[in-house]
N, C-alpha and C positions, 0 to 999 in steps of 0.2 A: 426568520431563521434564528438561531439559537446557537450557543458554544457551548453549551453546560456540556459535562461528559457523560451525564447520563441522559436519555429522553424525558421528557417531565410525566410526571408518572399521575395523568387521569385517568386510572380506571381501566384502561384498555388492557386487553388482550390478545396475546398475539395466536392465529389462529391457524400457525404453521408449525409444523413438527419441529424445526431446527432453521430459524432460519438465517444462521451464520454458515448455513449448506444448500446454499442458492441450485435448485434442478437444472435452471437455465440461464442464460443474459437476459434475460427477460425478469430473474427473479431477483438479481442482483440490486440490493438495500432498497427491495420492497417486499411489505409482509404484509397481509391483511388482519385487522383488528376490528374486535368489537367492544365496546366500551360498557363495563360491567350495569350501571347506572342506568344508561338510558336504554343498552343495548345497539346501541348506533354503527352502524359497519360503518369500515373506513380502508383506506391502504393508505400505508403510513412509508413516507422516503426519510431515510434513515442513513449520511455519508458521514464516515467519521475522517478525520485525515491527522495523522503523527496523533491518534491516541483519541483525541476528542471532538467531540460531536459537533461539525460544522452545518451543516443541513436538518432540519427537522420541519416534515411537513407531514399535512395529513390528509386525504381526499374522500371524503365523504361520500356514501351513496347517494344522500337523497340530493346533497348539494350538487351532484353534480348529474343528476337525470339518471341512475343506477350502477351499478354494479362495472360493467364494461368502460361504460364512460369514465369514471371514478379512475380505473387501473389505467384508460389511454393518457387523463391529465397527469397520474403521478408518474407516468412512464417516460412524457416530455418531459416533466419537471427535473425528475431523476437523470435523462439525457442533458438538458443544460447545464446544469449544476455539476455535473462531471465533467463536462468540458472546463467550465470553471474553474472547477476545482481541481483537477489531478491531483493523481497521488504521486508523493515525491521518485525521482528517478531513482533508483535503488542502489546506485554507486552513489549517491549520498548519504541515502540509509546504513551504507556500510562504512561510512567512515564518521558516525556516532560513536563517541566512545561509552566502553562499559564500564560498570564498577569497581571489575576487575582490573583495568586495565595499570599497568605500571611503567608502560613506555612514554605514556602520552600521545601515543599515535594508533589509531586502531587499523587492525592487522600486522602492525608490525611488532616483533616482540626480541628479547635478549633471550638465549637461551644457551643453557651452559649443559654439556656430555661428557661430566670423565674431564680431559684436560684441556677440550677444547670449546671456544667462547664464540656467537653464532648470534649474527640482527640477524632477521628472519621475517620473509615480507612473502605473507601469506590470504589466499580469496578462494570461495569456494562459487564455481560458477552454479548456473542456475538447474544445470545436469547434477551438480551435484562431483563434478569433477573438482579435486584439489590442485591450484595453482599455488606453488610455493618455490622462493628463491631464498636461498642461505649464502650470507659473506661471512666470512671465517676474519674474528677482531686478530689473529695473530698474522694474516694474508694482510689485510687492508686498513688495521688500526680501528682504533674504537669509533671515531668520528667517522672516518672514510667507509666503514661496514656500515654505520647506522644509515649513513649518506645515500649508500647503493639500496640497502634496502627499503628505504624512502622513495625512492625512485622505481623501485621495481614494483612498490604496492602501487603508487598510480599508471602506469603501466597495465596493472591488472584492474584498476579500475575499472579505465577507458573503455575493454573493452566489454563492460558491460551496459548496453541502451535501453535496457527496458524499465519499465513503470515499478514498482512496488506494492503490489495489487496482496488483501490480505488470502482472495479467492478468484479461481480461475474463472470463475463468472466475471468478475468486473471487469479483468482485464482482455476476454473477450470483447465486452462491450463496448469500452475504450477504444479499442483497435476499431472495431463496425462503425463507431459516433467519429472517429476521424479520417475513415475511407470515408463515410458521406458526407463530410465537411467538403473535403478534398475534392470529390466530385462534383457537388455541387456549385464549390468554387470554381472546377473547370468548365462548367456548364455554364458561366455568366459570362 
């Protein structure tokens, strides 16, 4: 396994149209290659997490008795190692701050209209709906505003549970790999 953030670059070829546009859970950080040089088929598992390449493997045709075989190992390999590895819960991911940021708190911001001064504690769910609460610094004071809306962004945290998957293939997958953990933990 490897951290570099890019895959190491022998030669190979990737021999899928796009495949940061998984068909299925099944296709999810795996692409098939062939390797310029020798020609050599391969399926290649490929997880990145917060940016950089944690996982890098590669399954050979001939190593592994052809073509089917090759795609069942890297398909376990790829279900392990996402158990392993998950990707961060996304009510984390959103309290990274940006470079923009000048509150020092992400999601929350100052925000001045005309004569009035406004913390402002804001999340956008995964619909794509806007959650946002305003305290008025002349209502509650400049502490006491920034206070409430400190409070109100974790609030809108909370209640987001899910994964921060970059495509809807993984985090299908994720869901399937721990309903069968799940069960077959209840099965013992």
């Amino acid at each position: 396994m490897s951290t570099d953030k890019t895959p190491p670059d022998n030669g190979a070829l990737p021999l899928t149209d796009n495949p940061d546009a998984p068909g299925s859970t099944n296709d999810y950080a795996i692409i098939k290659v062939r390797h310029k040089k020798s020609g050599a088929m391969a399926w290649r598992v490929s997880l990145y997490r917060d940016g950089v390449l944690k996982v890098h493997k590669e399954f050979t045709f001939i190593r592994h008795g052809g073509e089917r075989e090759a795609r069942c190992a890297a398909e376990r390999f790829r279900n392990e190692q996402m158990l392993r590895f998950p990707p961060p819960l996304s009510c984390m991911v959103r309290q990274k701050l940006r470079v923009t940021n000048t509150s020092g708190l992400a999601g929350v911001s100052r925000q001045t209209n005309g004569k009035n001064t406004y913390w402002i504690a804001q999340t956008t769910t995964r619909q794509g709906k806007k959650l946002s609460r305003s305290f008025n610094v002349a209502t509650f004071g400049e502490a006491q505003a920034k206070h409430k809306a400190i409070e109100a962004r974790k609030e809108q945290l909370a209640t987001i549970e899910h994964r921060a998957f970059r495509h809807r293939g993984g985090e299908k997958l994720h869901a399937e790999l721990l309903r069968t953990v799940a069960t077959s933990a209840n099965d013992e």
